[in-house]
C-alpha positions as CSV (number, residue, x, y, z in Angstrom):
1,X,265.3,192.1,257.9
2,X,266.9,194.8,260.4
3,X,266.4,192.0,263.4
4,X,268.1,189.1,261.6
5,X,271.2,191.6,260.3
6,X,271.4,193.0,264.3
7,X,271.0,189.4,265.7
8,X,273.9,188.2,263.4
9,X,275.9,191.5,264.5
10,X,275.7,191.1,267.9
11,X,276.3,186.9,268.0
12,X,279.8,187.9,265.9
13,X,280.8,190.4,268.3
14,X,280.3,187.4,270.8
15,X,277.5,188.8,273.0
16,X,275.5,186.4,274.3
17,X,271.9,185.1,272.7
18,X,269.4,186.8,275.3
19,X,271.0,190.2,274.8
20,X,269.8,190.1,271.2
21,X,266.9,190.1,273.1
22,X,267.0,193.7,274.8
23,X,268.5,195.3,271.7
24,X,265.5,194.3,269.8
25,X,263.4,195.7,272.9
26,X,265.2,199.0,273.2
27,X,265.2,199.4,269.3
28,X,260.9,199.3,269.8
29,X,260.8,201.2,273.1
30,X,261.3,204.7,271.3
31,X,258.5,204.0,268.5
32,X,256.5,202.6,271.1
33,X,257.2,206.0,273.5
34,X,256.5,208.2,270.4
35,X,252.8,206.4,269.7
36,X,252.0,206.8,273.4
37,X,253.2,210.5,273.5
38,X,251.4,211.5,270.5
39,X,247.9,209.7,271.5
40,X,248.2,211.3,275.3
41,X,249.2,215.1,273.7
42,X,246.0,215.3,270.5
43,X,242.3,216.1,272.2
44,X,240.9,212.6,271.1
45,X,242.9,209.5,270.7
46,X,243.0,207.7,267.6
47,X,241.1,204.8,268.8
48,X,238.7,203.3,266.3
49,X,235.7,200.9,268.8
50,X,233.0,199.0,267.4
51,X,229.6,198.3,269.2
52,X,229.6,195.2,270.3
53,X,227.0,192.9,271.5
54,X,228.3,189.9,273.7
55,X,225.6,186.8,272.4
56,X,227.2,183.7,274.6
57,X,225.8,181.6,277.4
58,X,224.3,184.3,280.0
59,X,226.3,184.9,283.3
60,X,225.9,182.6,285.8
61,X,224.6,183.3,289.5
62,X,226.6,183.3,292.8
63,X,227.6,180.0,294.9
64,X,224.5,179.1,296.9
């Protein structure tokens, strides 16, 4: 587990808990960034939707 080795890292070099915190972020930000940039550069994103029929109570009207 790559967090739990970094999060013991960091707390024996003596940073502080919540910075554990924004290594984990920055460590996701580039695969995140990557998986954006490749879904906004090919023709069609890879997004797989399913028809969906919405069966609960029906809307209700307006204030009167």
């Amino acid at each position: 587990n790559i967090d739990g080795a970094l999060a013991a890292i960091l707390v024996d070099l003596g940073f502080p808990s919540p910075v554990g915190r924004l290594f984990f972020i920055i460590g996701r930000v580039a695969g995140l960034s990557a998986e954006v940039l490749e879904e906004h550069t090919r023709e069609k994103p890879m997004r797989i939707t399913f028809p969906v029929e919405y069966d609960g109570a029906p809307a209700r009207g307006g204030q009167e």
